[in-house]
ZADO-1210 file (C-alpha; in nm, 4 decimals, padded with zeros to 6 digits):
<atoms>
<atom x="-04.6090" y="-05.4252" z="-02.9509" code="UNK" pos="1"/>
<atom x="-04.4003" y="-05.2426" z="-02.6751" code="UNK" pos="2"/>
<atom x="-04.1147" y="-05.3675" z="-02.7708" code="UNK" pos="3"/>
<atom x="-04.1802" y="-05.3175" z="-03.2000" code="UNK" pos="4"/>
<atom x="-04.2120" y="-04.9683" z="-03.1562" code="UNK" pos="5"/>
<atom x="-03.9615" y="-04.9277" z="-02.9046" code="UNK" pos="6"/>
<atom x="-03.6909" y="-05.1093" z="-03.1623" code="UNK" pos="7"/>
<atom x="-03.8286" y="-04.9003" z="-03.4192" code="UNK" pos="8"/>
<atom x="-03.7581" y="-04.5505" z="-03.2751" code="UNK" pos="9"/>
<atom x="-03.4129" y="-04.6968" z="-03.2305" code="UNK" pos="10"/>
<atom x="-03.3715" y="-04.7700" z="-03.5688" code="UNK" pos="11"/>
<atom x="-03.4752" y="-04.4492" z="-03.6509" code="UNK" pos="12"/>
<atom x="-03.2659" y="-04.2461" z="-03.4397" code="UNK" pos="13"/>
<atom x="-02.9664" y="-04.4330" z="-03.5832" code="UNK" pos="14"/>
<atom x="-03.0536" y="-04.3907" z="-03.9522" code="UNK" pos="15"/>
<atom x="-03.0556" y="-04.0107" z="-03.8594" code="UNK" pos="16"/>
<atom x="-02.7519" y="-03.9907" z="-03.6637" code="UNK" pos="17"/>
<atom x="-02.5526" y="-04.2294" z="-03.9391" code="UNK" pos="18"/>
<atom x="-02.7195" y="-03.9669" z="-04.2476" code="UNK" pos="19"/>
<atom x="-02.6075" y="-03.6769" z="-04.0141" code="UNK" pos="20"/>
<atom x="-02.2641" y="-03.8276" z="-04.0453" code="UNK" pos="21"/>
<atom x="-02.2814" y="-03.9052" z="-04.3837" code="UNK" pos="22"/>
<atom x="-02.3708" y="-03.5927" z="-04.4629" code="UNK" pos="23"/>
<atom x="-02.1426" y="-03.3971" z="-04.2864" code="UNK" pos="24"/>
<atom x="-01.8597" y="-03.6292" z="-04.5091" code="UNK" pos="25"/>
<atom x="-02.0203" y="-03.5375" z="-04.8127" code="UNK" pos="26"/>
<atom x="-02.0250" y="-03.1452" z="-04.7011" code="UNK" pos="27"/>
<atom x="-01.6327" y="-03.1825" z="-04.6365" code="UNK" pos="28"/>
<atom x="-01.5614" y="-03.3693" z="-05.0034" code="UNK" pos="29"/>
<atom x="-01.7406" y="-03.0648" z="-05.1321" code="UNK" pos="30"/>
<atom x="-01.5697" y="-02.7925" z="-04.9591" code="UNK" pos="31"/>
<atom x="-01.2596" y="-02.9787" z="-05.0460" code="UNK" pos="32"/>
<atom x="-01.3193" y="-03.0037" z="-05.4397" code="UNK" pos="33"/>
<atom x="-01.4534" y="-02.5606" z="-05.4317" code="UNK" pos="34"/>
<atom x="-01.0666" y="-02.5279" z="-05.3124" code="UNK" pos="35"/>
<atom x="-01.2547" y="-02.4669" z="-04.8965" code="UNK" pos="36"/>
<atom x="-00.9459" y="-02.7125" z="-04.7424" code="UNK" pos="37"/>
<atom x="-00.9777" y="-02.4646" z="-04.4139" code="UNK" pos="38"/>
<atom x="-01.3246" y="-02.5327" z="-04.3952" code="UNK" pos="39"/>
<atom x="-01.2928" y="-02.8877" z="-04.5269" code="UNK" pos="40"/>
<atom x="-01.0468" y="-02.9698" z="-04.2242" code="UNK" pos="41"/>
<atom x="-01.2839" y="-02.7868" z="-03.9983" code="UNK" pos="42"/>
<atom x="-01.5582" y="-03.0328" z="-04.1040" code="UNK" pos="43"/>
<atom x="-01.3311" y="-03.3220" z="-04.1009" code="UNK" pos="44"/>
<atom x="-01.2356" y="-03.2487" z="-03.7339" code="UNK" pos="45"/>
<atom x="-01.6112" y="-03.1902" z="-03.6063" code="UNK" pos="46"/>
<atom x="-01.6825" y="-03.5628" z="-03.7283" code="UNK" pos="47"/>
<atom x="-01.3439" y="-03.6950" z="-03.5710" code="UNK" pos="48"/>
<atom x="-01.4124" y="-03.5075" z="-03.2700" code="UNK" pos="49"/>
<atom x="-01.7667" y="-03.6643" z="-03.2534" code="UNK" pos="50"/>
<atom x="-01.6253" y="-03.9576" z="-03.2052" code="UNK" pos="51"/>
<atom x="-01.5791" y="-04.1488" z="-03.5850" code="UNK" pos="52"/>
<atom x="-01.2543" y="-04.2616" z="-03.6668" code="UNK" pos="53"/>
<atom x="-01.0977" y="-04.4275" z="-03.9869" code="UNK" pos="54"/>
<atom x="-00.8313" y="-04.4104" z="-04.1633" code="UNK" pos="55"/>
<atom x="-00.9950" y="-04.2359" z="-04.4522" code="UNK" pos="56"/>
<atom x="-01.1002" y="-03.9724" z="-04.2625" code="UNK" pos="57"/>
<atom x="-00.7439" y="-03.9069" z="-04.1226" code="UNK" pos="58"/>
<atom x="-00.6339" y="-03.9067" z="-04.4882" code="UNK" pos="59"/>
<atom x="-00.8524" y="-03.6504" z="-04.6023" code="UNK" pos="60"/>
<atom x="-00.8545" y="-03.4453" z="-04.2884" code="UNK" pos="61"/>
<atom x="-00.4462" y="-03.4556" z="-04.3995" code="UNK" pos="62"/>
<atom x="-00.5140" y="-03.3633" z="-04.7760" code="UNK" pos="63"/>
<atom x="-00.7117" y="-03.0809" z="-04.6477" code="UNK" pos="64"/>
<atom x="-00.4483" y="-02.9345" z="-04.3975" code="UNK" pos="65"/>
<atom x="-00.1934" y="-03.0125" z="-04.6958" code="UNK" pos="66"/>
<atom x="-00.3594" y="-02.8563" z="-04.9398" code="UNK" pos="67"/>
<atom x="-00.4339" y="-02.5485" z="-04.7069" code="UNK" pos="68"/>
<atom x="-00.0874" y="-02.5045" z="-04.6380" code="UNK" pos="69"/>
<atom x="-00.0663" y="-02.6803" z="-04.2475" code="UNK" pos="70"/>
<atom x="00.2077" y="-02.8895" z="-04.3342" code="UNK" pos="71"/>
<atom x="00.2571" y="-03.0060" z="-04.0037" code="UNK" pos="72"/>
<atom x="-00.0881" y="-03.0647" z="-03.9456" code="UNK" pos="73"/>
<atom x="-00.1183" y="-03.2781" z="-04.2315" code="UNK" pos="74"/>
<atom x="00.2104" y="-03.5068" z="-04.1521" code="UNK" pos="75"/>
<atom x="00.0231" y="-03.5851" z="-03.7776" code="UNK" pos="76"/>
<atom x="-00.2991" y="-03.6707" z="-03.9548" code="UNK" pos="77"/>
<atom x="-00.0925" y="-03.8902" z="-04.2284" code="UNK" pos="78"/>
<atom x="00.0521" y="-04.0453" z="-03.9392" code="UNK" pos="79"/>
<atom x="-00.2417" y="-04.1658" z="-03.7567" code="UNK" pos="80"/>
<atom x="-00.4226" y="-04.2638" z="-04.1050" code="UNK" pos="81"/>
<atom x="-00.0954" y="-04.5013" z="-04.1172" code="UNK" pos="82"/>
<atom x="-00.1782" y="-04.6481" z="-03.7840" code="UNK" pos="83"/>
<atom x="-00.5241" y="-04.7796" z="-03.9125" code="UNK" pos="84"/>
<atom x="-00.4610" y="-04.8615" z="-04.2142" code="UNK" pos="85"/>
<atom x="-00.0504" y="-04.8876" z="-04.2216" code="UNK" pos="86"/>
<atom x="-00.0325" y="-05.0862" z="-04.6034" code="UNK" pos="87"/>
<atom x="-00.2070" y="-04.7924" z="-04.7946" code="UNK" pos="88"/>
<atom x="-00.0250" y="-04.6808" z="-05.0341" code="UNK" pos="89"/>
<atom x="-00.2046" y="-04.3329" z="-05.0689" code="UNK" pos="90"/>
<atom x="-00.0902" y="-04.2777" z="-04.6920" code="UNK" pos="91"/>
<atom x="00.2186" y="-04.3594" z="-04.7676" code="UNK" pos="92"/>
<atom x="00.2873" y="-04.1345" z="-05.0927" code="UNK" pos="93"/>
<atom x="00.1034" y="-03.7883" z="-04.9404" code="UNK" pos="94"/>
<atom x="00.3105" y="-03.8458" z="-04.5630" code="UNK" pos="95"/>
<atom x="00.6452" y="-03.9044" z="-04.7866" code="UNK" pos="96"/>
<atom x="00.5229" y="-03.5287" z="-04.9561" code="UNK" pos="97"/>
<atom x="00.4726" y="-03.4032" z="-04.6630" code="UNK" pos="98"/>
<atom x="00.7589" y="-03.4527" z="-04.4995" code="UNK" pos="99"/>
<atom x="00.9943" y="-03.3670" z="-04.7761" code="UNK" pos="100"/>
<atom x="00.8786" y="-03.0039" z="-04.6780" code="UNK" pos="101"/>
<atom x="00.9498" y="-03.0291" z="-04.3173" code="UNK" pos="102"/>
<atom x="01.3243" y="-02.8676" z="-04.1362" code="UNK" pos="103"/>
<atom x="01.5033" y="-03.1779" z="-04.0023" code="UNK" pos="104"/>
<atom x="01.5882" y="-03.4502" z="-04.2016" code="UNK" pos="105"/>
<atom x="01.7105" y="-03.6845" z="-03.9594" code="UNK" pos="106"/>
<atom x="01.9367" y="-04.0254" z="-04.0703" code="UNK" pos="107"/>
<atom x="01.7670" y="-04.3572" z="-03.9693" code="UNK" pos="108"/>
<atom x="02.0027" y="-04.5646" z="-03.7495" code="UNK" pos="109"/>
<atom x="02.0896" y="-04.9158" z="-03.9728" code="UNK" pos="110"/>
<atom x="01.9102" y="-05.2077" z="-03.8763" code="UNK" pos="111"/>
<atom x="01.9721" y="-05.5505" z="-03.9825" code="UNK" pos="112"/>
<atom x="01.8007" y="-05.6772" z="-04.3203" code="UNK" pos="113"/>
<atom x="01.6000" y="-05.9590" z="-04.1514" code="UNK" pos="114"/>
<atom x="01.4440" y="-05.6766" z="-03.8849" code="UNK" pos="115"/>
<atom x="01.3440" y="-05.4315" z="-04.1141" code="UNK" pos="116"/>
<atom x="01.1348" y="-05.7031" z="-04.3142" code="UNK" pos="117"/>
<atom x="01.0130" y="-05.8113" z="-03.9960" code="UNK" pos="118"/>
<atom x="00.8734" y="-05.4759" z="-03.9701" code="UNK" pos="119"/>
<atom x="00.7946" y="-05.4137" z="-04.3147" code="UNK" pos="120"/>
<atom x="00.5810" y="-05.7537" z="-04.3705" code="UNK" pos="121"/>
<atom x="00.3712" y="-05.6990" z="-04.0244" code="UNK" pos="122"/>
<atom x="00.3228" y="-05.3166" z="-04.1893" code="UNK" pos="123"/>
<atom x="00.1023" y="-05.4379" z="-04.4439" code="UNK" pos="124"/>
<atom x="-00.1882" y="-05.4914" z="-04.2820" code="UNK" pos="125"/>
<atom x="-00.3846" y="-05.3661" z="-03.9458" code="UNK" pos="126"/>
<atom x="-00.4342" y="-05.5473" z="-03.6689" code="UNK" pos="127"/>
<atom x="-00.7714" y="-05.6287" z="-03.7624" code="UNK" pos="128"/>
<atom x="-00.6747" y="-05.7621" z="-04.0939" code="UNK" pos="129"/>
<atom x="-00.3969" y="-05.9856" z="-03.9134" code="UNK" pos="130"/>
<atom x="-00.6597" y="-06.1274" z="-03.6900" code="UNK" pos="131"/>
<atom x="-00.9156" y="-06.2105" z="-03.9750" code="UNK" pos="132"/>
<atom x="-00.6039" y="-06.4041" z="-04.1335" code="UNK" pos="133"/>
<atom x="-00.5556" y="-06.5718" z="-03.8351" code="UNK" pos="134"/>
<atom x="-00.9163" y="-06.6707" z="-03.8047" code="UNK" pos="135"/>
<atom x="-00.9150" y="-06.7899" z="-04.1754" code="UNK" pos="136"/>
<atom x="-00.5839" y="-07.0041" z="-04.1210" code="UNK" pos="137"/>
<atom x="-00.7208" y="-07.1459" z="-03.8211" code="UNK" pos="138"/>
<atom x="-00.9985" y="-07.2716" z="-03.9841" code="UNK" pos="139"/>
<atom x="-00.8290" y="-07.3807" z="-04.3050" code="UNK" pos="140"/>
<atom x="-00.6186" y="-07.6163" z="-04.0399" code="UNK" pos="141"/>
<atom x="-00.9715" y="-07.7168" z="-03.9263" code="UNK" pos="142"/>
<atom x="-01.0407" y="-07.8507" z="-04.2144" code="UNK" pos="143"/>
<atom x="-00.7087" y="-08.0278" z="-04.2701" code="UNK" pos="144"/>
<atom x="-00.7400" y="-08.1976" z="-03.9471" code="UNK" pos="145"/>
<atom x="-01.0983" y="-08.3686" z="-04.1063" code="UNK" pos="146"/>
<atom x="-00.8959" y="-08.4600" z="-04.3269" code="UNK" pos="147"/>
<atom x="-00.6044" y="-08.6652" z="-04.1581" code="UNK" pos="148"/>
<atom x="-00.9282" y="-08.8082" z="-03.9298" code="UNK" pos="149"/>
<atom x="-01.1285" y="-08.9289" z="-04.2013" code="UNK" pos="150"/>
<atom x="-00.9568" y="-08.9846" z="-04.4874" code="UNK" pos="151"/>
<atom x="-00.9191" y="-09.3197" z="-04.6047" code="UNK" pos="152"/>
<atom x="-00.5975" y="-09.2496" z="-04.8144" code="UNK" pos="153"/>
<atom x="-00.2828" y="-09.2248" z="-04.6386" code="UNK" pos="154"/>
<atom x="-00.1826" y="-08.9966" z="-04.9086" code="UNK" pos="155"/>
<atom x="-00.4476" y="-08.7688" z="-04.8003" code="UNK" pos="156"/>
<atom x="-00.3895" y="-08.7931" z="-04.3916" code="UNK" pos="157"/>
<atom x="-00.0174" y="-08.7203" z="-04.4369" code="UNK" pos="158"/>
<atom x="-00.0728" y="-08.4078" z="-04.6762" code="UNK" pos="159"/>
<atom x="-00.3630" y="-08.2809" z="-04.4138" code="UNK" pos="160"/>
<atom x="-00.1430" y="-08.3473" z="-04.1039" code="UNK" pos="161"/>
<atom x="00.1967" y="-08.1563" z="-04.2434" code="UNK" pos="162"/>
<atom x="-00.0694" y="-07.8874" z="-04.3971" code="UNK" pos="163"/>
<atom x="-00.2730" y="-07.8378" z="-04.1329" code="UNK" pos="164"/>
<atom x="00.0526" y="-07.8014" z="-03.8702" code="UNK" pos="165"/>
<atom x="00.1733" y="-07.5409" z="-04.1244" code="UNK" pos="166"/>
<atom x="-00.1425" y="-07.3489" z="-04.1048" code="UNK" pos="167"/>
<atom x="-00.1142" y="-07.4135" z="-03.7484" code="UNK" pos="168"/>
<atom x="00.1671" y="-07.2111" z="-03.7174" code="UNK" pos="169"/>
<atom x="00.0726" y="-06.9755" z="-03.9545" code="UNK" pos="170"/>
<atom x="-00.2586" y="-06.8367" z="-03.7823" code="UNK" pos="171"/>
<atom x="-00.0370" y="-06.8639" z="-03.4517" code="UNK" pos="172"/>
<atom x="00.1914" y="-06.6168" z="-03.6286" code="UNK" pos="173"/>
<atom x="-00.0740" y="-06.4066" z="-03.8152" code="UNK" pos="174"/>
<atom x="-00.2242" y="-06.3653" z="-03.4188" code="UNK" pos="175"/>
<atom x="00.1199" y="-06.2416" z="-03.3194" code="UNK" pos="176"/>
<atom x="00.0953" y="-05.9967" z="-03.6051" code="UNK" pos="177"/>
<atom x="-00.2572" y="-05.8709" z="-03.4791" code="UNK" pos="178"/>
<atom x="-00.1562" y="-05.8353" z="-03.1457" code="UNK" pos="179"/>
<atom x="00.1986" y="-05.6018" z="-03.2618" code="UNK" pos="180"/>
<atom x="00.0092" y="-05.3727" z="-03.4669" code="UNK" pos="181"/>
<atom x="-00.2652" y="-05.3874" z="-03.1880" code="UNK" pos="182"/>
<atom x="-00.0460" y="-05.2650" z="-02.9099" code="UNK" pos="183"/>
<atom x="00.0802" y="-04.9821" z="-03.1699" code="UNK" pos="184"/>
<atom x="-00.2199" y="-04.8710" z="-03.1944" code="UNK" pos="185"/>
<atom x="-00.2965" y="-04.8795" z="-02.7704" code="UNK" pos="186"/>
<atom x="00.0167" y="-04.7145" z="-02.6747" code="UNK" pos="187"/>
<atom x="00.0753" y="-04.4224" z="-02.9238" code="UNK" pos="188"/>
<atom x="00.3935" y="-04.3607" z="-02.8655" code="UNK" pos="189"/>
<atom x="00.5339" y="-04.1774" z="-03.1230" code="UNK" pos="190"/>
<atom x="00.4439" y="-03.8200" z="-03.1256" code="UNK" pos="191"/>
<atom x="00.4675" y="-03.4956" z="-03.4033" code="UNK" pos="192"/>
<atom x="00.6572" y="-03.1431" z="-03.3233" code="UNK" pos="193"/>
<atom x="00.4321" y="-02.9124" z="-03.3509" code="UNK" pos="194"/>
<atom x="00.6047" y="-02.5833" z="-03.2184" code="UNK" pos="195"/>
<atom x="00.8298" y="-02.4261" z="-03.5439" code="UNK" pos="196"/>
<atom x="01.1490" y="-02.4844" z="-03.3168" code="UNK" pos="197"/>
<atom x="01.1903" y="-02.6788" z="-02.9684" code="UNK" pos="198"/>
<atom x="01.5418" y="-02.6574" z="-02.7826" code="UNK" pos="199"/>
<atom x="01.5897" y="-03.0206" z="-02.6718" code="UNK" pos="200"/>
<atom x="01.7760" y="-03.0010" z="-02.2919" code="UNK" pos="201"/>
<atom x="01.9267" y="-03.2751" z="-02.0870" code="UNK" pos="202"/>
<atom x="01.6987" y="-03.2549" z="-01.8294" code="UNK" pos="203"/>
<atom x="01.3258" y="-03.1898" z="-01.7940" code="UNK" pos="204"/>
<atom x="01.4126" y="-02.8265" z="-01.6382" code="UNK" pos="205"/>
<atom x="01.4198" y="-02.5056" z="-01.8362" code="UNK" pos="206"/>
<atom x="01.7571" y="-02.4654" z="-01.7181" code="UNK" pos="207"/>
<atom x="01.8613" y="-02.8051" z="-01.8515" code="UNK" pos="208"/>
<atom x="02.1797" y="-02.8429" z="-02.0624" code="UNK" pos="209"/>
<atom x="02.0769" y="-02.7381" z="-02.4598" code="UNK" pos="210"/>
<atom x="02.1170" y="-03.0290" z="-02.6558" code="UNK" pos="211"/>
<atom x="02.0276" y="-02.9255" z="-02.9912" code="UNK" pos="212"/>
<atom x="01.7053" y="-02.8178" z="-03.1944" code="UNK" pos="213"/>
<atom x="01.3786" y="-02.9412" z="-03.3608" code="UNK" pos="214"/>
<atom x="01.1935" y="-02.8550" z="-03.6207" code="UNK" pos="215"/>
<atom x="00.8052" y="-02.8706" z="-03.6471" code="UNK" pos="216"/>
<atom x="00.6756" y="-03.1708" z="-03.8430" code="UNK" pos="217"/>
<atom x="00.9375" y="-03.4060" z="-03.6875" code="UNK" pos="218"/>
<atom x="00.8484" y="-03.7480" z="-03.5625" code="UNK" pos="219"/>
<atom x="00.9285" y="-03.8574" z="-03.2461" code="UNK" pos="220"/>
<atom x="00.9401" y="-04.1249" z="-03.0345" code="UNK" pos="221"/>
<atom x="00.8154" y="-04.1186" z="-02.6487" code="UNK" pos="222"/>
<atom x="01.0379" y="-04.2486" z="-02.4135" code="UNK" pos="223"/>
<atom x="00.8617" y="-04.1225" z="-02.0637" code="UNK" pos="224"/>
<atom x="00.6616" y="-03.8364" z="-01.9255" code="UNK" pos="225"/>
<atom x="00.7281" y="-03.6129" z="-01.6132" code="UNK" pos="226"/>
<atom x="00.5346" y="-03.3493" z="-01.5442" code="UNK" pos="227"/>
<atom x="00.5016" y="-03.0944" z="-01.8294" code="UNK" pos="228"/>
<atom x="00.8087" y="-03.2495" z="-01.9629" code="UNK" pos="229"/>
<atom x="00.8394" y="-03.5229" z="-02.1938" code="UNK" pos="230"/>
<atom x="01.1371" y="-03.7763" z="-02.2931" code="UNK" pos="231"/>
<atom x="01.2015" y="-03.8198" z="-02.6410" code="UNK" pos="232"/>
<atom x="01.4104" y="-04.0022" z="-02.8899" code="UNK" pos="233"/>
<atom x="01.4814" y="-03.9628" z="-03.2445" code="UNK" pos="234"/>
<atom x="01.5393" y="-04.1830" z="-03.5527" code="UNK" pos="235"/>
<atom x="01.9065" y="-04.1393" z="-03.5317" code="UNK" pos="236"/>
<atom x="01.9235" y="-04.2432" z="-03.1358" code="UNK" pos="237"/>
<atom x="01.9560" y="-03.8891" z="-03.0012" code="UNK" pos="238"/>
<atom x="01.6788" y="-03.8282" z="-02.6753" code="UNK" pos="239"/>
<atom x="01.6251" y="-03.5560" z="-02.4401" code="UNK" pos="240"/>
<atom x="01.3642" y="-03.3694" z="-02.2879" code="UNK" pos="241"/>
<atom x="01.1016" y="-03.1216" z="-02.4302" code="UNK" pos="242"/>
<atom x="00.7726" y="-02.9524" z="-02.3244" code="UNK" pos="243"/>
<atom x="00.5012" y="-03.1804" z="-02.3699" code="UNK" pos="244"/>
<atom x="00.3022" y="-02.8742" z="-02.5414" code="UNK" pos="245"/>
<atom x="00.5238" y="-02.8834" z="-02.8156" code="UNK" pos="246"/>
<atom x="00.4711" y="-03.1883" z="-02.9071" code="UNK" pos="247"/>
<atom x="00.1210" y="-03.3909" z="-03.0149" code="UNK" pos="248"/>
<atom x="00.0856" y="-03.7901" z="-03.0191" code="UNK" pos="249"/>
<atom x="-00.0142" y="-03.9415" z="-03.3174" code="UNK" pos="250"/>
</atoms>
């Protein structure tokens, strides 16, 4: 009887806490449609903050910061809506708006055809979704492997043999997917200007060589950390060292 009641208050307190969540969403979605975005993105942040992440709540945490004018703001929370949930094309559309408004427009070095739809294939889905492919594969091969066992037909056992090796493959590649998008999502190592202009130097001094100068809303890539300095590189293969403070990781 202990142990009823005891499973019962649990229950409880977690149907509270998930309708004090839910309701705090719904109080953001209605600040956001009376034209509140500040106070929207204030909601949006206490629920973040409280430790609930998604990608939809990174996307409308970034429509309310757009809408509110915090274009830079909006372009980090974009970004890290990408990271969970990098096919969406709703992401996608509002972070290209975004950052049509920001300073630099920086050229994207050329890769080679093959690499960027490398890249753009393992983009459309998350790690999660690349592992429940792999799962599903793996079992489809299962079943192809009952097949070439028990089938009487050698029609049949050759089809499941060369299928089921395909699928093989396939979930072993689908895995590989999972685990990419998975350590993108561990590392973080792209980061968003935040200050309205950084002076890039050569070194991580204050008296280090000027290199040139960033623009808020910028993404960047981290190379290392040292101190309160930080190493970054652009799109166009140009690195150097600002203050981490001026920068925020997506």
């Amino acid at each position: 009887m202990k142990k009823i009641c005891c499973l019962l208050t649990m229950l409880a307190f977690f149907s509270v806490l998930r309708a004090e969540k839910g309701g705090s969403d719904t109080q953001a979605e209605l600040l956001y449609r009376e034209g509140k975005y500040r106070e929207a993105a204030e909601t949006y942040s206490r629920i973040l903050s409280g430790g609930e992440e998604s990608a939809l709540l990174y996307y409308n945490l970034g429509n309310s910061y757009y809408k509110a004018g915090e274009n830079t703001l909006a372009i980090l929370q974009y970004e890290r809506a990408l990271l969970l949930a990098p096919g969406n094309a709703d992401v996608r559309y509002n972070l290209k708006l975004a950052r049509q408004q920001a300073v630099d427009k920086i050229e994207v070095l050329p890769e080679l055809f093959f690499i960027r739809w490398y890249k753009a294939f393992v983009s459309l889905l998350s790690a999660d979704q690349w592992g429940y492919v792999s799962v599903a594969l793996f079992i489809l091969c299962l079943v192809l492997a009952a097949f070439f066992l028990y089938s009487q037909s050698v029609w049949m056992k050759k089809t499941g043999f060369t299928l089921g090796i395909v699928c093989l493959l396939l979930a072993v590649g689908a895995l590989l997917f999972a685990n990419r998008q998975n350590s993108r999502l561990k590392e973080r190592n792209y980061a968003i200007v935040m200050t309205p202009s950084v002076t890039v130097r050569g070194a991580p001094d204050s008296s280090g060589t000027t290199l040139f100068v960033i623009h808020e809303g910028l993404k960047v890539r981290i190379v290392e950390a040292l101190g309160e300095w930080t190493n970054i590189r652009l799109e166009d293969g140009n690195e150097g060292w600002v203050r981490h403070t001026d920068i925020e990781r997506i």
